[in-house]
N, C-alpha and C positions, 0 to 999 in steps of 0.2 A: 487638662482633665478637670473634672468639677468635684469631683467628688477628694474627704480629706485625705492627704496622705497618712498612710499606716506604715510601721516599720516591714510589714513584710509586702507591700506593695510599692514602697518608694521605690525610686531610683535611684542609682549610684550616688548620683550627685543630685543637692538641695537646690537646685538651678531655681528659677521662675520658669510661668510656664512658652514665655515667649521665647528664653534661653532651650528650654527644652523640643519646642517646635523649630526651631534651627536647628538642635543637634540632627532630629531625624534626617531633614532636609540634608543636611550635608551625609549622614549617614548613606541616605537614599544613591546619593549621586556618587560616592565611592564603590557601593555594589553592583550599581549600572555600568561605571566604568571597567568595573573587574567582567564584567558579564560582557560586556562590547570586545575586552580582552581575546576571552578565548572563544566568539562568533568569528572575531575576524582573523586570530590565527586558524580556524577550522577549514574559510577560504582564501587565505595568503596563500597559501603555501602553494594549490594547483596553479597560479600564474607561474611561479619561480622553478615550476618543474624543469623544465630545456636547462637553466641557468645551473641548475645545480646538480643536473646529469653531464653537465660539461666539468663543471668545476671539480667535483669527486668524482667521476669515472665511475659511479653507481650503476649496477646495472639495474632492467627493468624490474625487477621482483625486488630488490631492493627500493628502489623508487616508490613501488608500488606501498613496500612496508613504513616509506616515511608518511603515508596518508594516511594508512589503514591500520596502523600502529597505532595512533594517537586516538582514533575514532571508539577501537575497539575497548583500550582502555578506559575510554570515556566512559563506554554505555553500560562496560561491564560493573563501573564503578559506581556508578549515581545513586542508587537506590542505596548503597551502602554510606556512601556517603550523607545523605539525605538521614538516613537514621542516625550514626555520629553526631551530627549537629543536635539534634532532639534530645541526646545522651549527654553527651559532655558539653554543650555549648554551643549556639551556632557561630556565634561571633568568635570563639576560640576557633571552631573546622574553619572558619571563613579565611581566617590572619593566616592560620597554618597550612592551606591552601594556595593562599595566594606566594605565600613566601617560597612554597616546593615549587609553584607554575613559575616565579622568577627565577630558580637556579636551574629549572630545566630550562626557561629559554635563553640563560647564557651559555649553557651544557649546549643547545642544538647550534646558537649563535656559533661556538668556539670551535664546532666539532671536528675532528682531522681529518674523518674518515666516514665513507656512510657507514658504517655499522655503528660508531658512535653515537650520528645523528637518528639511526631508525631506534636505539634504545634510549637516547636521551626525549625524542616524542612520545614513545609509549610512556615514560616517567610523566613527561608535561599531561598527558591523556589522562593520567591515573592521579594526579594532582588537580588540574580543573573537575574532576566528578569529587572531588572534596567539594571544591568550592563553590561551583555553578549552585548544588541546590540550594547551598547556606543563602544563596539573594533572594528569592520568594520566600524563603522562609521567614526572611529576616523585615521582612516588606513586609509579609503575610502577620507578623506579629508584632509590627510598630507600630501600622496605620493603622486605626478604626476603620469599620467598613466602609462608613459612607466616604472618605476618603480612596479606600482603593481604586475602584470603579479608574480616576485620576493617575494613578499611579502604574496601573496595571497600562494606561494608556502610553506612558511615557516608557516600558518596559517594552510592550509593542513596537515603540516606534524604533526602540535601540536593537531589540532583535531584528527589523525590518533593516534598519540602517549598516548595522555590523553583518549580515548574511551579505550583503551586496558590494560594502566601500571594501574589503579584504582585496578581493583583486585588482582594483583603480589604485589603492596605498599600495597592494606590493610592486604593479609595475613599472609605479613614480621611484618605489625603493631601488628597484634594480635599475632602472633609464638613468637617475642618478649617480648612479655606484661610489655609493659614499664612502670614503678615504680607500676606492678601490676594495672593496669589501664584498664585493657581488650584489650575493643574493641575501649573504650574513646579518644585512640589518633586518632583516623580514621579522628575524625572531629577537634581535639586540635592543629592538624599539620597545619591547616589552619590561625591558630593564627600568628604567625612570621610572614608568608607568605604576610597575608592581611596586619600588618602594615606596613611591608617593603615597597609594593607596595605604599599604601595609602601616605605614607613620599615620595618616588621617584616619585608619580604621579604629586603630587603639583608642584613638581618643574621642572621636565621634559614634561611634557605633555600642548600644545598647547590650547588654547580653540576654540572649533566651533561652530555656530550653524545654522542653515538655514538663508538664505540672508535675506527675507523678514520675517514679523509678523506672529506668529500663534496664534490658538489661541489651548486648548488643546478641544477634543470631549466628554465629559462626555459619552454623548449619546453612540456613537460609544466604548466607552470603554465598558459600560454595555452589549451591544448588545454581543462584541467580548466574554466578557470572560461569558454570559451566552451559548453562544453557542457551546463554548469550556467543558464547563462544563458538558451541557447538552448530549455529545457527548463522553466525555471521562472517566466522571465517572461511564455511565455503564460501559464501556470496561474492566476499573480498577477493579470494583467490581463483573462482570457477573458471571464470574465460583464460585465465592465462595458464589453467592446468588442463584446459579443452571439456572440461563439469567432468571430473571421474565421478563413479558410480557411490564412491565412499562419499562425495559432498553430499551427494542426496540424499544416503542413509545418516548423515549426520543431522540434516534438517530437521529428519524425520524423527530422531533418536532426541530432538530438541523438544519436541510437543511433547514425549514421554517425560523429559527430565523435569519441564514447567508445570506438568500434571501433578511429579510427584512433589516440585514443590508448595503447590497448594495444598494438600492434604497434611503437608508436614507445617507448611503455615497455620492453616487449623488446629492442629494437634498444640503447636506452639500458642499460640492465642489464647484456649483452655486452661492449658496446663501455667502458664506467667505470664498471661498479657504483654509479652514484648517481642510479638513476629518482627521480621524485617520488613516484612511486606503487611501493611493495616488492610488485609481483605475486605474488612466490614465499611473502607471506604467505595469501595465499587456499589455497595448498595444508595448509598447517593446518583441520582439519576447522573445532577449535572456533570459531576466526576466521570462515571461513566463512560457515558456520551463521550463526552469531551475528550476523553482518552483514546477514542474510538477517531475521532476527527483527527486528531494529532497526528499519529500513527498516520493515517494514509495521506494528509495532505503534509507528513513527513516525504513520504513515498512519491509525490509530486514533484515538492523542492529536488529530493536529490537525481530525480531525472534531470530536471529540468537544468541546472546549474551547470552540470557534468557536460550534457549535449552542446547547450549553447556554448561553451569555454571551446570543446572542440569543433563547432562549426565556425566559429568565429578565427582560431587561429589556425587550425587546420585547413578546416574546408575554402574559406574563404586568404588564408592566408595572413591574416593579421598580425600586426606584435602586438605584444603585450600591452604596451602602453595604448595602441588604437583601439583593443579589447576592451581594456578599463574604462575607458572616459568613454566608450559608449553605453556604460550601465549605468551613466548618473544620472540620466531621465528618471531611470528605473527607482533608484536611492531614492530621491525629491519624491516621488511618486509615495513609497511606500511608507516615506517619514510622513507625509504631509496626513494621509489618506488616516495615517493610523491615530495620529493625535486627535483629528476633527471627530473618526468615529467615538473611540470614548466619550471625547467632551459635550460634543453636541448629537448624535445620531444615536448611540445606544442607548442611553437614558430615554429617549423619545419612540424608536422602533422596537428595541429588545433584540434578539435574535435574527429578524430580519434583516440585521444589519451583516449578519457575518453570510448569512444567505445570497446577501447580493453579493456579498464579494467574491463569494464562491463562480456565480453567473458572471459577474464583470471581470476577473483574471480569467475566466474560460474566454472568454470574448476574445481578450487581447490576444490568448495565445491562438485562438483560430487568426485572428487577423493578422499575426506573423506566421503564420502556414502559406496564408493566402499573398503575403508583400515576398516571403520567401523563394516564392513559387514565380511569382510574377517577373523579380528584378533581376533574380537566378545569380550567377556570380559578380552582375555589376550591381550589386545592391549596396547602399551608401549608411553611413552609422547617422542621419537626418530622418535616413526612410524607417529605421528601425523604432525610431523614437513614438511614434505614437502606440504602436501595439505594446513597446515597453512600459511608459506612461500608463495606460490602459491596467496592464497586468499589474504595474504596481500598488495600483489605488486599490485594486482588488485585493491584493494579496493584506494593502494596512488595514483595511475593513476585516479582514482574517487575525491576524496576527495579533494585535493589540485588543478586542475583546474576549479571544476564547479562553487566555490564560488568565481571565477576571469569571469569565463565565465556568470555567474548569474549576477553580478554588473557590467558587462563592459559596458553596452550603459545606465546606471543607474544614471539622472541626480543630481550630488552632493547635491541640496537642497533636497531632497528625499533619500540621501540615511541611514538615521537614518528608515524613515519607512521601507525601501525597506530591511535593516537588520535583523529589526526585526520580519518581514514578512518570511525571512530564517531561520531564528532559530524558527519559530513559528509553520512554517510546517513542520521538521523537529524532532520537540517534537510530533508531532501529528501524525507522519509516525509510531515513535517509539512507539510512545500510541499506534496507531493500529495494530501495530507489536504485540506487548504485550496480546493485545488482542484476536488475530489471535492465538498466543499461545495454547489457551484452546481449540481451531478446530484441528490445526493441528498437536500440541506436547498428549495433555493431552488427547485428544477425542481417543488417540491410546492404551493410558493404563487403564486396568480395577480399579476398582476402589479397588477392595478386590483381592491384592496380597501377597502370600507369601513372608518371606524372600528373598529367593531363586531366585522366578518368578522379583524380583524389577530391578535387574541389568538388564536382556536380555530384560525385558519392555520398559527399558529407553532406550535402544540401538535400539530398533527397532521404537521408536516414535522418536529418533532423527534423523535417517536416513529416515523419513517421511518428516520432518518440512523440513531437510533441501532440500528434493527434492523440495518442497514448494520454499524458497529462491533461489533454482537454477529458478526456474521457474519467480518468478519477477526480478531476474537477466536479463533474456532475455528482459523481459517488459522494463526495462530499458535499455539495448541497442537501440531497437528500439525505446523509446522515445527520444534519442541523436541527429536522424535522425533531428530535431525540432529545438538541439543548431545552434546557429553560425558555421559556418566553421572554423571560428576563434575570439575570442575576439578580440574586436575592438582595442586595444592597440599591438596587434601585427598583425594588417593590416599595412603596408606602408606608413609614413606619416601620419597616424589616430590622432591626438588631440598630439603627442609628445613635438613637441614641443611647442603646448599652452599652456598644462595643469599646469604650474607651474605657468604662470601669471591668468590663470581661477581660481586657489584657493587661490590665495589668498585676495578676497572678503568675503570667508566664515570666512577668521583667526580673532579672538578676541582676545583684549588684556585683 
């Protein structure tokens, strides 16, 4: 920083500033690690399913609660979380986050019984929505902007990498069966991991929290996560209760309750400035938009994940481990794709870049409709690879700018809610995805198949859904049309060189 230090903008510590530019750096890489965390517990867990309906004699609505537990608690929690940090500290929500997600994955690691493990996931769910928003936030208020652009790339390329390697780790974890242990490492690997972080966070990690008083929204929290609820526990539950008439009206009963919490969010706004939810962020286009993209090409992913997992083991009959190691095209693909776009393609196209990736993952997935179709059940995990490749370049062209192009004109005090509003809709894309599932995967297979008939059923319901995903692929091209031209950190002169004396208002010692 250039400018001198004053007592109420210093830093904890009188470091120099090369000592200081390491702190972040290493701050940077403990957040990513926590955030790679709970991406890849989100999908470990659907490979180790068989494993762990053997081992605990779980039945299937149980099973069903060890996914939909942790999901639900997630999304019901983030927005709440996300204000927390703003309030008390991000770096304080961030430690105290990470330290609850380590005892619930010793609590899921140890557990006797499913019902232990389906309450000890909803704990680890309700614990990562602490911590998940506190990493953008904490991003979002240590780098300068013209830094982030960089930053937001390498945060892409870890959500690209952690959605995908979850299932390759888990069913290296169970192939293994370390000290005879099953499926139990899946979530015991989590152990080192959290305290390591937990020990480097203390000490590397900066504190921030919104300039001005908040105060927290009881109200607004109730509202959020009854509406969430209301909305996503039929989704989670429909096919397996045949959609009764009451999930529908609860859906529906979901828009009434969001209604009212907007009104009560304004009312709240007026009256003390400390909503849960910062409405007056939606009047920023990029936010916006960008929320608007999330959301559906949420709704993308969670088709898309759920189908291939069971056309792969199901339809085609795979293990686990044959499953995993054919999505590391995929990995490379979207690591590689998402680093080059920040660094080199967005600063130079702007928005066109996430455009194309929209167009180039639609490609791919037509061209696994079409190898799907062609090689039928002697299709080989060689032949998969290019349409995988394909989709994945797509998808890091996606993933790595929009949560730089979503936060670019996102005023810093705001940006703990405006995080958690990303991850919030995101989890709800996937919920609907998940949802969407039993329309457009399961609605294709009959219910009383033979042997025989199980493989070319799956094959033909996956080459449906994903016509499905090609198709909100487009949706999301043209909702692009809506981003920025370009994040505002690489317009000409845009806040560069402010932004390093603008934050440090936010720094606490």
């Amino acid at each position: 920083m250039t400018s001198p230090e004053t007592p109420e903008t210093a830093l904890s510590s009188p470091a120099p500033a090369a000592a200081a530019d390491r702190r972040r750096w290493f701050a940077l890489a403990i957040v990513m690690t926590a955030a790679f965390m709970d991406l890849v517990d989100v999908t470990i867990v659907n490979i180790a399913i068989p494993s762990i309906r053997e081992d605990t004699g779980a039945s299937f609505g149980q099973i069903q609660w060890i996914t939909a537990g942790y999901a639900l608690a997630f999304a019901a929690g983030l927005i709440t979380g996300g204000r927390l940090g703003d309030i008390y500290g991000r770096k304080r929500l961030f430690l105290l986050g990470i330290t609850g997600f380590t005892i619930a994955s010793a609590l899921c690691g140890f557990a006797a019984n499913p019902e232990m493990l389906v309450a000890s996931r909803i704990l680890q769910g309700a614990m990562a929505a602490m911590m998940v928003p506190q990493v953008l936030s904490i991003v979002h208020a240590t780098f300068p902007a013209h830094e982030r652009g960089k930053v937001f790339g390498l945060f892409g390329a870890i959500v690209g990498l952690g959605a995908v390697s979850g299932p390759l780790l888990g069913s290296l974890l169970i192939e293994w069966d370390i000290f005879g242990l099953e499926w139990r490492p899946i979530f015991l690997i989590n152990l080192p991991v959290g305290v390591l972080a937990l020990i480097l966070g203390r000490r590397f990690i900066s504190e921030s929290k919104a300039p001005r008083a908040l105060k927290l929204d009881l109200v607004g929290v109730a509202l959020v996560t009854l509406g969430l609820l209301m909305l996503l526990y039929p989704l989670i539950r429909g096919r397996e209760l045949d959609w009764p008439l009451w999930g529908y009206a609860s859906m529906a009963g979901s828009l009434v309750v969001f209604a009212v919490l907007v009104a009560y969010e304004k009312r709240k706004t007026a009256r003390d400035g400390s909503p849960l939810i910062e409405l007056s962020l939606f009047k920023v286009k990029s936010f916006a938009a960008g929320i608007a993209v999330q959301t559906v090409f949420g709704i993308a992913l969670g088709i898309f994940f759920l189908v291939w997992t069971l056309y792969m083991q199901i339809g085609l009959g795979w293990t686990a481990l044959h499953a995993g190691l054919t999505g590391v095209p995929f990995s490379i693909a979207v690591s590689a794709a998402a680093g080059m776009s920040v660094q080199l393609l967005v600063p130079r196209f702007g928005r066109k870049v996430l455009q194309a990736g929209a167009l180039i993952m639609g490609l791919g997935v037509l061209l696994y409709i079409w190898e799907s179709d062609r090689y039928g059940m002697d299709i080989a995990s060689w032949q998969m690879a290019l349409p995988l490749v394909v989709m994945g370049a797509g998808m890091g062209f996606i993933v790595a700018p929009l949560t730089d192009a979503v936060l670019s004109e996102v005023p810093r005090e705001h940006s703990g809610s405006a995080s958690g509003l990303i991850n919030t809709v995101q989890q709800m894309g996937n919920a609907l995805g998940l949802g969407l599932v039993s329309v457009v995967f399961f609605g294709e297979i009959d219910d009383h198949l033979t042997r025989f008939q199980v493989g070319p059923a799956f094959a033909n319901a996956f080459q449906h859904a994903l016509g499905w995903v090609a198709a909100v692929l487009f949706v999301i091209f043209l909702l692009m049309f809506a981003l920025p031209k370009r994040p505002a950190q690489h317009v000409e002169g845009a806040e560069d060189e402010t932004a390093p004396q603008d934050l440090k208002p936010e720094l606490v010692g």
